[in-house]
KOLLOGU-657840 format. One record per residue (C-alpha): residue in one letter; x, y, z. Coordinates in steps of 0.25 Angstrom, whole numbers, plus 5000, padded with zeros to 4 digits. Example, Ala and Ser with C-alpha at 12.3 -4.5 7.8 and 13.67 -1.06 7.14 Angstrom:
a504949825031s505549965029
***
This chain:
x573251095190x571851175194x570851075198x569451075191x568751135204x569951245204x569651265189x568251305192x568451395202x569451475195x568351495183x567251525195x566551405189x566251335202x564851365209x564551275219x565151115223x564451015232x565850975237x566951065231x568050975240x567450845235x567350875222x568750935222x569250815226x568550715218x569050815204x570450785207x570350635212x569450595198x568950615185x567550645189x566250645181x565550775179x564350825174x563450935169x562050945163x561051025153x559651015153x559051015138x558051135141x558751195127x559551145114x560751215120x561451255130x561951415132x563151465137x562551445152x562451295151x563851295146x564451345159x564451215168x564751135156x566151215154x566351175168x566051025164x567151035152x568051095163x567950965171x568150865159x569350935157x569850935170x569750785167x568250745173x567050685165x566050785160x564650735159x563550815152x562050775155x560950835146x559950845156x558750775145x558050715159x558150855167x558050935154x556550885154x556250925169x556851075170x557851115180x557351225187x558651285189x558751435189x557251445182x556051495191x555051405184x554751285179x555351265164x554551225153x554551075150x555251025136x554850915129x555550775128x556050825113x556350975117x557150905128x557650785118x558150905108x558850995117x559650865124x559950835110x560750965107x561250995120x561950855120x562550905105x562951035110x563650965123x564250865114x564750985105x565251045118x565850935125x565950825116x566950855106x568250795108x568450635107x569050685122x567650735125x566650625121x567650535129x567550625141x566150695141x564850625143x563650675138x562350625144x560750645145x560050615158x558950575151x559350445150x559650415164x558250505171x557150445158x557150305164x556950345178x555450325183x554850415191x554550305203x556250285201x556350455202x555550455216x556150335221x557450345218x557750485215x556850565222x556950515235x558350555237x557950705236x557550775247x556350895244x556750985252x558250995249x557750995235x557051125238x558051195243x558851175231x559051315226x558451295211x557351225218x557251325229x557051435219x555851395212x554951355225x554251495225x553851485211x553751345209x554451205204x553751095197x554150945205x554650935190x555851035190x555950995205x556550855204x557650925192x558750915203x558250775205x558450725190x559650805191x560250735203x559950605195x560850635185x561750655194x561650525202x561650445187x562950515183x563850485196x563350335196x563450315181x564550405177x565350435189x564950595189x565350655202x565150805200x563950895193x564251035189x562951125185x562751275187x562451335198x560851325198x561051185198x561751155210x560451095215x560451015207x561750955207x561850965220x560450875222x561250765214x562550765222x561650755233x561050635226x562050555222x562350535239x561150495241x561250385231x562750365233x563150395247x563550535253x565150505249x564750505235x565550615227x564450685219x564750835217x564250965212x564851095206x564151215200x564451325190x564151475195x562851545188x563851645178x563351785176x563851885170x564652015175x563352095174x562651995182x561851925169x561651785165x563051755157x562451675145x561651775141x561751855129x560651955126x559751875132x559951745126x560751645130x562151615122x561951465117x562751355113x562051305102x562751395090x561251405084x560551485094x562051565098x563051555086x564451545089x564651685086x563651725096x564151655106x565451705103x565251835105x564351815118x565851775125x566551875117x565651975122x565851955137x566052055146x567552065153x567052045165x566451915162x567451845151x568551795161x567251725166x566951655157x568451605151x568551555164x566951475162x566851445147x568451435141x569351325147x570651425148x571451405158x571551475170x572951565164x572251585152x570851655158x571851755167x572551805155x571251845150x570851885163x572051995160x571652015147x570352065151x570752165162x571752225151x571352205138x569752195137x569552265126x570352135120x569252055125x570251925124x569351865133x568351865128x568851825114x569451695121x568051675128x567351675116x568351585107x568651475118x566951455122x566551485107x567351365104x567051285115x565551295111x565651325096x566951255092x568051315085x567451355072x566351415077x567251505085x567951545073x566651585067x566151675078x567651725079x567651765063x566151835066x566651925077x567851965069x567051995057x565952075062x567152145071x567852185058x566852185048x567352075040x566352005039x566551965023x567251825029x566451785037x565751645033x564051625032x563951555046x564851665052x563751765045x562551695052x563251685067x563951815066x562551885061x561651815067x561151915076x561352045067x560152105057x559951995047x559452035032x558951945020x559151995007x558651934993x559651884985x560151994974x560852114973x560352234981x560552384978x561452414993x560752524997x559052494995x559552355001x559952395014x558952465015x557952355011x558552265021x558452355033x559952365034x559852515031x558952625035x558752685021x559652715008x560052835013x560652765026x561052645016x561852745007x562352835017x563152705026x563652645011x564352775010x564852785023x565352665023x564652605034x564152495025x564752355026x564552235017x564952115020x566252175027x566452275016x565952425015x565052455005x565052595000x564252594986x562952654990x562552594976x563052454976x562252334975x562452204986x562252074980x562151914984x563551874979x564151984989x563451905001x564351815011x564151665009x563151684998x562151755008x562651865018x562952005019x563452065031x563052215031x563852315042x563352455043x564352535053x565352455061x564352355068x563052355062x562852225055x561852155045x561652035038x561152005023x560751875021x560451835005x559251745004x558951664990
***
């Protein structure tokens, strides 16, 4: 059987290790408590967060004992990871909010089995940091870190030309607290993060020996920063980023971001996002060198993380979408399907009575002019609702409208618009 550590490496999932032998070691004698965090600087995380916490499900599945901070206590400081200057401060309720929704979305995520709820903690470091008084952060924290070695911590190093508040300085410090309070209270021995934020794991396993002896087996592992073949940010998709939260990126949406992956990124990501086994990802591997214009990889990415995120209804959903506005049969596809699926496409509001075809596509912007109107109904380049229309004549009324409300207009093969009736 492949070890965890083994496991990784084959999926290029493994960064960086304080102590790869140790750690090695210590996976195969024990169960081991591991952890990984969020800050709440949104309502929800995007597909970039999700990346160490696939690793996390990895190792509670390997038989180890996930933990899942919400970083309440160092959502309110800033971690200057990766940033150039200082964030803006939230306020106590922003922060309150967004831990709110990011605990929701990871108890959707990780929390769904009777398995899981036995097996996964869920925690917010507020309640361990809030009672700390700042006399007790000098004395008993602070004096165990050394400035200068705190200087020359990369994220830190980064930001001494332009500038770092004392406030974002002393993040690695809270951090490293959390750290220290979950291997004495909850026997967590290891921290995975990605790979900006081996400072500051590595600032808490230094931590931990100073308060409990060098022997102590505290370790650290991060994930590598994942771009793209063209070198760009993955997570990214036309400039935004691809969320969880299926009301800023509906299922559909983010079902077509993986469907939409390049060939030379999709082996990739089924080895970071989908829990295939190893023999699994190599047929595809085949699949892809032989049969891309299949795109069977890319099918089974979007399916397998789609339902991981979404569930498996959700998947259906987005799956019916994609095949309808593939075929043009979009007649069976249900109100919700409509919203998701033309969510993004030009969107018209019509009053609720019959229209002369014609002066009402014009009317609404969809055509050019009657002459244009009349010219595609007869050369059938008109659509409604999945079924051409060819009376240059006829009239379109509310009863013909999907779930009492829509209709879905296709000039050409692609070109897509949506009618919406309003009372």
């Amino acid at each position: 059987m492949t070890s965890i550590i083994e496991d990784l490496k084959w999926r290029g999932a493994i960064n960086q290790q304080t102590d790869e032998e140790g750690l090695k070691k210590l996976l195969e004698e024990k169960s081991v408590g591991v952890y990984c965090g969020v800050d709440p600087t949104g309502d929800s995380m995007h597909i970039g967060h999700l990346i160490p916490f696939m690793i996390l499900r990895r190792f509670q599945l390997a038989g180890h004992k996930p933990f899942i901070i919400i970083g309440g206590a160092t959502g309110s400081i800033g971690d200057p990871s990766g940033r150039k200057s200082e964030r803006q401060l939230q306020t106590a309720e922003t922060i309150q909010h967004n831990a709110e929704s990011l605990t929701q979305q990871m108890r959707q995520l990780f929390l769904v089995s009777d398995h899981d709820k036995a097996s996964v903690k869920l925690v917010n470091n507020y309640s361990w940091t809030s009672g700390i008084s700042l006399l007790d952060f000098l004395r008993d924290y602070g004096k165990h870190f050394n400035v200068n070695q705190m200087l020359n911590k990369e994220v830190i190093a980064s930001r001494l030309e332009t500038g770092i508040s004392y406030t974002e300085f002393t993040y690695q410090i809270l951090q490293a607290l959390d750290f220290l309070h979950l291997f004495q209270n909850e026997d967590v021995q290891l921290q995975i993060g990605g790979s900006d934020q081996w400072g500051n794991i590595t600032a808490g396993v230094d931590f931990i020996r100073k308060i409990e002896g060098h022997e102590a087996k505290a370790f650290g592992l991060t994930i590598p920063l994942m771009l793209k073949s063209d070198g760009t940010k993955f997570g990214k998709s036309a400039g935004n980023a691809v969320w969880l939260d299926a009301k800023k990126t509906t299922p559909y949406e983010f079902y077509q971001f993986w469907i939409n992956q390049d060939d030379r990124d999709v082996i990739k990501y089924l080895k970071y996002f989908t829990f295939l086994s190893h023999e699994e990802i190599e047929e595809y591997v085949t699949l892809v060198e032989t049969k891309p214009h299949e795109r069977a990889a890319q099918k089974r990415l979007a399916a397998e993380v789609t339902q991981f995120v979404h569930g498996k209804k959700a998947l259906e959903q987005a799956q019916n979408i994609t095949k309808a506005l593939f075929s043009g049969d979009v007649a069976a596809l249900s109100g919700e399907e409509i919203r998701q699926g033309f969510k993004n496409m030009p969107h018209f509001t019509s009053d609720r009575t019959s229209h002369e075809i014609v002066p009402w596509l014009v009317d609404l912007g969809i055509e050019s002019s009657r002459r244009q109107a009349r010219e595609d109904i007869t050369n059938g380049a008109l659509s409604i609702n999945g079924e051409k229309f060819t009376d240059v004549a006829g009239e379109l009324s509310p009863e013909q409208a999907i779930d009492n409300t829509y209709i879905i207009i296709r000039r050409g093969k692609k070109k897509y618009f949506l009618v919406e009736f309003s009372d």
